[in-house]
C-alpha positions as CSV (number, residue, x, y, z in Angstrom):
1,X,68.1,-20.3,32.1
2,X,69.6,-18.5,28.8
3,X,67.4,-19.9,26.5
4,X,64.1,-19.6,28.8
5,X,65.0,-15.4,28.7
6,X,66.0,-15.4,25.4
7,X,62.1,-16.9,24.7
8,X,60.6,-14.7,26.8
9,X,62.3,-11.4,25.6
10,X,61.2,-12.5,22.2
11,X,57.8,-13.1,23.1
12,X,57.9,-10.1,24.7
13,X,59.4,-8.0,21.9
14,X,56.3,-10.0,19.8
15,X,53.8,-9.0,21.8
16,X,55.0,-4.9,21.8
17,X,54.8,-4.8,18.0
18,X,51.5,-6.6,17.5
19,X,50.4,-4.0,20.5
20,X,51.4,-1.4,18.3
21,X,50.4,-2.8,15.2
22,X,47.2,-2.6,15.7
23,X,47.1,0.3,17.8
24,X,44.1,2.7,16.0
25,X,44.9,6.1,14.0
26,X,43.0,8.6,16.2
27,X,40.5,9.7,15.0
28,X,40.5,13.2,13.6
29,X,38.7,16.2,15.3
30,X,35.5,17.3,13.6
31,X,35.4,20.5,11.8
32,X,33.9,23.8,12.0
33,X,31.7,24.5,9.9
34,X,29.3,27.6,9.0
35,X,25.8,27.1,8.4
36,X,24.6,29.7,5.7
37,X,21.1,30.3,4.2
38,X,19.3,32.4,1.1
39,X,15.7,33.6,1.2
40,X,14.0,36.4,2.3
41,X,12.7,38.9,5.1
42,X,9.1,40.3,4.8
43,X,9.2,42.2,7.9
44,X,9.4,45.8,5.9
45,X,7.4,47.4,3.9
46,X,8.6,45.1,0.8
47,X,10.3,41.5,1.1
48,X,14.1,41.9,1.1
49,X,16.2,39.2,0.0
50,X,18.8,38.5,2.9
51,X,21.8,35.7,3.6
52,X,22.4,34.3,7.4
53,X,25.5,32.3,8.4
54,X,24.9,30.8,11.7
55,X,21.6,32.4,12.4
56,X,22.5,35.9,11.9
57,X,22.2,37.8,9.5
58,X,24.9,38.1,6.5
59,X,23.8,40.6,4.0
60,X,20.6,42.4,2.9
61,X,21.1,41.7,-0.6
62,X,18.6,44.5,-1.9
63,X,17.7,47.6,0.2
64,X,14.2,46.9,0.1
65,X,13.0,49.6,-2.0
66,X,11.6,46.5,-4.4
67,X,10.5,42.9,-3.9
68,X,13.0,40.9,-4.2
69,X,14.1,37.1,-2.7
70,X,16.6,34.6,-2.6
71,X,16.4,31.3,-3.7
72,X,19.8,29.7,-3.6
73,X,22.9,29.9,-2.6
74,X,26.6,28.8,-2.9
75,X,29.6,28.9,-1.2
76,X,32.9,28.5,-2.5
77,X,36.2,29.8,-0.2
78,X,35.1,33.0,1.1
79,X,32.8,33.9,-1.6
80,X,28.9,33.4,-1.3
81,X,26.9,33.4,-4.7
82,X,23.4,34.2,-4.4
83,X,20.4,33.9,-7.0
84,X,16.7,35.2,-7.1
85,X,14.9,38.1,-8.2
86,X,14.6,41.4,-7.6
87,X,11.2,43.8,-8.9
88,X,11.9,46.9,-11.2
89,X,8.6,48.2,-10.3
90,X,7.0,46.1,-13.0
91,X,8.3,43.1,-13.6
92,X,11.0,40.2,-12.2
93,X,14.7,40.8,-13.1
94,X,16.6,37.3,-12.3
95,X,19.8,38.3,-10.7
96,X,23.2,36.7,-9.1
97,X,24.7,38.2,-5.9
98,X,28.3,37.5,-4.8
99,X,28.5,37.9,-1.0
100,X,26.4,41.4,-0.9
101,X,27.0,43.0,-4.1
102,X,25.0,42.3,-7.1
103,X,27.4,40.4,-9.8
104,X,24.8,40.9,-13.0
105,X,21.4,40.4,-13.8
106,X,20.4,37.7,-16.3
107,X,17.7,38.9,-17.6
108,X,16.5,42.6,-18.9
109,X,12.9,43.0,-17.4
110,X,11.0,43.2,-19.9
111,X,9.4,39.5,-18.6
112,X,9.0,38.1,-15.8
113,X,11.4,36.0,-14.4
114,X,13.2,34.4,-11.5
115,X,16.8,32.8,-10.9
116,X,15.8,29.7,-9.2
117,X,19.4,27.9,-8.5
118,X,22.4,28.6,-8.4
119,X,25.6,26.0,-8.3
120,X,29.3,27.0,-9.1
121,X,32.4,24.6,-10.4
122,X,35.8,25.4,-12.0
123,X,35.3,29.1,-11.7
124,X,31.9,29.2,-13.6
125,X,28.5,30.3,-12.2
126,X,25.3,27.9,-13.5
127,X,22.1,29.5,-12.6
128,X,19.0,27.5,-13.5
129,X,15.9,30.1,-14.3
130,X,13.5,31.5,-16.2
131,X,12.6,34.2,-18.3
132,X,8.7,35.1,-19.3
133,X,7.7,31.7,-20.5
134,X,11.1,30.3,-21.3
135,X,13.1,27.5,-19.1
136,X,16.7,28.8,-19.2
137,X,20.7,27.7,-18.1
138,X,23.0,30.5,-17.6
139,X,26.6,29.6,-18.1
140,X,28.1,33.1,-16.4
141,X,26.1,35.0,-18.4
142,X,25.4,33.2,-21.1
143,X,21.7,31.5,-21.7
144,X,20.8,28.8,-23.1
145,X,17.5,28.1,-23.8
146,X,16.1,24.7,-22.4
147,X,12.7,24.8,-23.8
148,X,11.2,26.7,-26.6
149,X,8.7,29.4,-25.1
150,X,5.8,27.8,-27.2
151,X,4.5,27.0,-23.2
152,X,5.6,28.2,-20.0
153,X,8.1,26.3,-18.4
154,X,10.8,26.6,-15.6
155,X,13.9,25.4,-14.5
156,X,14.0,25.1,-10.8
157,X,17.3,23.6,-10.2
158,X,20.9,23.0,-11.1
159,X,23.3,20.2,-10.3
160,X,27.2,20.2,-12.2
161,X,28.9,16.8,-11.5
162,X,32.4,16.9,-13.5
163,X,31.9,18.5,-17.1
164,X,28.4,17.1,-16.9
165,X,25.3,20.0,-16.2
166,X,22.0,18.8,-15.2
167,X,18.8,20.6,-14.9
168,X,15.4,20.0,-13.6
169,X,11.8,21.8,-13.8
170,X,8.9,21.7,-16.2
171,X,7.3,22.3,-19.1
172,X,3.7,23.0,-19.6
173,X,2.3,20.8,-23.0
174,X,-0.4,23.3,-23.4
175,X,-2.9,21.4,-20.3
176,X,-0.5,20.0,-18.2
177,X,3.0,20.3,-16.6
178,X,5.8,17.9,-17.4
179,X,8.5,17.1,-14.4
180,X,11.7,17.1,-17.1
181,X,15.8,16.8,-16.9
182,X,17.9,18.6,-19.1
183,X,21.5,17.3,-19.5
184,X,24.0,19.9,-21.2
185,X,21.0,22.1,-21.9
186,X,19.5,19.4,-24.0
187,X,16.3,17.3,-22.8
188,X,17.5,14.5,-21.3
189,X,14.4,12.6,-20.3
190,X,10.4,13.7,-19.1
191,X,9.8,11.9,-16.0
192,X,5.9,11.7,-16.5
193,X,3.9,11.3,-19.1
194,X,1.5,14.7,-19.4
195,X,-1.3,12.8,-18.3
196,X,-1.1,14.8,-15.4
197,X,0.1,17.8,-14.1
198,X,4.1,17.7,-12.6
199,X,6.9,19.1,-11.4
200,X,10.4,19.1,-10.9
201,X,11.9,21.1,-8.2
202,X,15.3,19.9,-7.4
203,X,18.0,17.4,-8.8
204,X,21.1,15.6,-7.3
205,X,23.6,13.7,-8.7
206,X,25.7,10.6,-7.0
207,X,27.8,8.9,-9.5
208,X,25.8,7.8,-12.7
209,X,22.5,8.0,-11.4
210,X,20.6,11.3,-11.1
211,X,17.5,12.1,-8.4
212,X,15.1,14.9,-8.8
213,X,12.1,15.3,-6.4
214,X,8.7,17.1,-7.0
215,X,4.7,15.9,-7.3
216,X,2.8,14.6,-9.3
217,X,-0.9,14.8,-9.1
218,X,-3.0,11.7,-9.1
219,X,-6.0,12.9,-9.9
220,X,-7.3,14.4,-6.8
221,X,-4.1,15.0,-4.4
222,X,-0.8,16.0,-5.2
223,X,2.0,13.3,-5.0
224,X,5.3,14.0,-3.4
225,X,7.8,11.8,-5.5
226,X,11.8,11.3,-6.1
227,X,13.0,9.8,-9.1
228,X,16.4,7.7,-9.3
229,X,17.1,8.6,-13.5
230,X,13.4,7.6,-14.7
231,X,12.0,5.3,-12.0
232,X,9.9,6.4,-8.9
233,X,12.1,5.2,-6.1
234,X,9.9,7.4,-3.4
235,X,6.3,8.4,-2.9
236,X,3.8,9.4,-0.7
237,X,0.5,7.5,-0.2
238,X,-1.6,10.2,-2.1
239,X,-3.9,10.4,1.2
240,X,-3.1,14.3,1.3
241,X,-1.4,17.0,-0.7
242,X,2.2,16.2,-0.8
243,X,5.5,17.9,-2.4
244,X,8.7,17.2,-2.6
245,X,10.8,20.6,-2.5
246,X,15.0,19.4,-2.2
247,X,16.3,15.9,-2.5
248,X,20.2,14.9,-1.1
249,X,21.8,11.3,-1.4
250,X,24.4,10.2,1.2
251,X,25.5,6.5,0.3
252,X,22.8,4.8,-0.3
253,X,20.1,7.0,1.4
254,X,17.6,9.0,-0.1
255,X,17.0,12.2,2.0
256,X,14.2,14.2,0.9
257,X,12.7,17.6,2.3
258,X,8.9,18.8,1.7
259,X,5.5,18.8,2.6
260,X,2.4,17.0,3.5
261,X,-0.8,17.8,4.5
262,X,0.9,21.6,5.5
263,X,3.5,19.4,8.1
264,X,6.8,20.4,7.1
265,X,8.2,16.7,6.6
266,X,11.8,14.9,6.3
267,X,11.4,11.8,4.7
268,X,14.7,9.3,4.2
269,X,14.4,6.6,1.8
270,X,10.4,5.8,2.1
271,X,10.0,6.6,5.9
272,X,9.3,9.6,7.3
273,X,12.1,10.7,9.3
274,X,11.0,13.8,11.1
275,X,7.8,16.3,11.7
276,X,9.0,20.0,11.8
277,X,6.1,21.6,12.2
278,X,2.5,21.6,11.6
279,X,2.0,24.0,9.2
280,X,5.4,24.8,7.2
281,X,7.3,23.8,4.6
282,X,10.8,21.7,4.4
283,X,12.7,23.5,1.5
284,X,15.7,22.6,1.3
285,X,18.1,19.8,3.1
286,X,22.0,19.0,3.7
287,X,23.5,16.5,5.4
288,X,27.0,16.7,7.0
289,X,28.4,14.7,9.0
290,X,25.5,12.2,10.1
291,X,23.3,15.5,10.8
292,X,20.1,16.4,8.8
293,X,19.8,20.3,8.3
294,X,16.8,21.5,6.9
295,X,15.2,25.5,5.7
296,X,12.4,26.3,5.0
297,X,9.7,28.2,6.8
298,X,6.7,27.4,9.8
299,X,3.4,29.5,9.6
300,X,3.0,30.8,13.2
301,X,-0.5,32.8,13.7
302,X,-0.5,35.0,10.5
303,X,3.1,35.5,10.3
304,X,5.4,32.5,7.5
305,X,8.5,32.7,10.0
306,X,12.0,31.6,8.3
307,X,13.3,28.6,10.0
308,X,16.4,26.2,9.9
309,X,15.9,22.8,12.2
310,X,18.8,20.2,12.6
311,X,17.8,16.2,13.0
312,X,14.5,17.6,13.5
313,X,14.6,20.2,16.2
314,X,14.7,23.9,15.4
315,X,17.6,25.3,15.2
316,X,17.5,29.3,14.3
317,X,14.8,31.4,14.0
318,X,15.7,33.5,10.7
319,X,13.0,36.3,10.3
320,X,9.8,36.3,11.7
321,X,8.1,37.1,8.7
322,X,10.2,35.4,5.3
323,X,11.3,31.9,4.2
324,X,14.4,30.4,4.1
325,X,14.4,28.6,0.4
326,X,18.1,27.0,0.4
327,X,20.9,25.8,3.1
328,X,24.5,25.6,2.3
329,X,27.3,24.0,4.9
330,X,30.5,25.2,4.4
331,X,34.0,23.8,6.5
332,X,35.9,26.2,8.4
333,X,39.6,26.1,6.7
């Protein structure tokens, strides 16, 4: 009777430890996040460049007395970082915001020229750009000059992964535009041949390899394409005008954001993943969390409205007359 117990208290005591053993860690609560966005409001007299976290708006970046948008945006702590342009009456001045004030423009006027990206790491502000015909890297405030100014050119977007800066855009050769990456603010590698026109409008990097997405034309439509380093890894069919605008990479999925015969398009990998609207565009893209969060705009009657959709239904309504050119998610601490 002793030694039957004795079993079945140890059985017992067996069973409670592989019970909790291989009891789960619970899982842990999602976070909050905050959902902010750079572009611009025409509803005035002049196009204001304007930040909105969560649908509202943030700042008015410029007080609308010139043109002025914003392409890009970043979001470190409690700091937002902004770049675009604003008019001096007569031409372009490049500038970077930090939350609503301006931080310094990066260019003098005298050309015209646009701040197209904006990234920070470690501290330091990258802003991809250009200035008159010249494709340029700013380091704080410090340019470097990516191409010559022999042809225009433009550098569209800016990626840092570790010490490592990379840059995409184009470069005219005189007939034709080139779809190029600069590494360190030296050419890295043209990703078509000149044969015809290109261009590069955003990059992403995910380990060693590097994406960019743009369009190429084919003779008689434009091409919406993302490159993984030098090889075409997604395209459309060339049926109809296509363009890649933002390109993110999650794993091993390729998410990319454009347009397609005017239908604002989400593509992932080489299926298209969601329509947004009929006539729009798909500007920029962000996944978090398993959720797809796109900006970009929808043309409704006369009016370009600014728009944000998430896994393909609309989320906010921005302005009814602007764009919404880039989307940052940011946790809650």
């Amino acid at each position: 009777m002793k030694r039957k117990s004795l079993k079945t208290m140890a059985m017992c005591i067996i069973a409670a430890a592989g019970l909790f053993a291989c009891k789960p860690t619970p899982p842990e609560a999602p976070k909050e996040i905050d959902i902010y966005v750079a572009g611009y409001d025409d509803t005035g007299a002049k196009s204001v460049a304007k930040v909105w976290k969560n649908g509202k708006e943030l700042y008015a970046l410029t007080t609308g007395d010139n043109s002025a948008r914003a392409y890009s945006l970043f979001v470190v702590g409690s700091d937002v970082y902004s770049s675009g342009y604003e008019s001096n009456g007569t031409n372009n001045v490049a500038k970077v915001w930090k939350n609503d004030k301006e931080l310094y423009a990066l260019t003098t006027g005298d050309n015209n020229s646009r701040a197209h990206s904006v990234f920070v790491s470690d501290g330091k502000v990258y802003t991809a750009g250009r200035d008159g015909k010249v494709a340029k890297l700013w380091k704080n405030k410090s340019a470097t000059n990516l191409t010559t100014g022999t042809n225009q050119a433009y550098a569209t977007s800016v990626f840092v992964a570790g010490s490592k800066v990379y840059t995409a855009g184009y470069e005219s050769n005189g007939t034709k535009g080139i779809a190029k990456v600069w590494k360190k603010g030296s050419e890295l590698y043209a990703l078509t041949n000149g044969d015809n026109n290109a261009e590069a409008h955003s990059v992403f990097v995910a380990g060693e390899d590097v994406y960019t997405a743009g369009l190429e034309d084919n003779g008689t439509k434009w091409v919406a394409k993302v490159w993984k380093n030098k090889k075409v890894v997604f395209k459309t069919d060339g049926s109809k005008d296509a363009i890649a605008y933002s390109v993110f990479v999650a794993g091993e999925d390729i998410y990319v954001a454009g347009s397609e015969g005017d239908v604002a398009k989400v593509w992932k990998n080489s299926e298209e993943l969601y329509e947004l609207a009929d006539k729009g565009e798909a500007l920029s893209i962000v996944l978090y969390n398993g959720d797809v969060y796109v900006a970009g705009c929808e043309t409704e009657g006369s009016d370009v409205v600014a728009k944000v959709w998430k896994n393909g239904k609309e989320l906010y309504t921005l302005a009814d007359k602007g764009k919404a050119y880039s989307i940052f998610i940011a946790e809650r601490p």
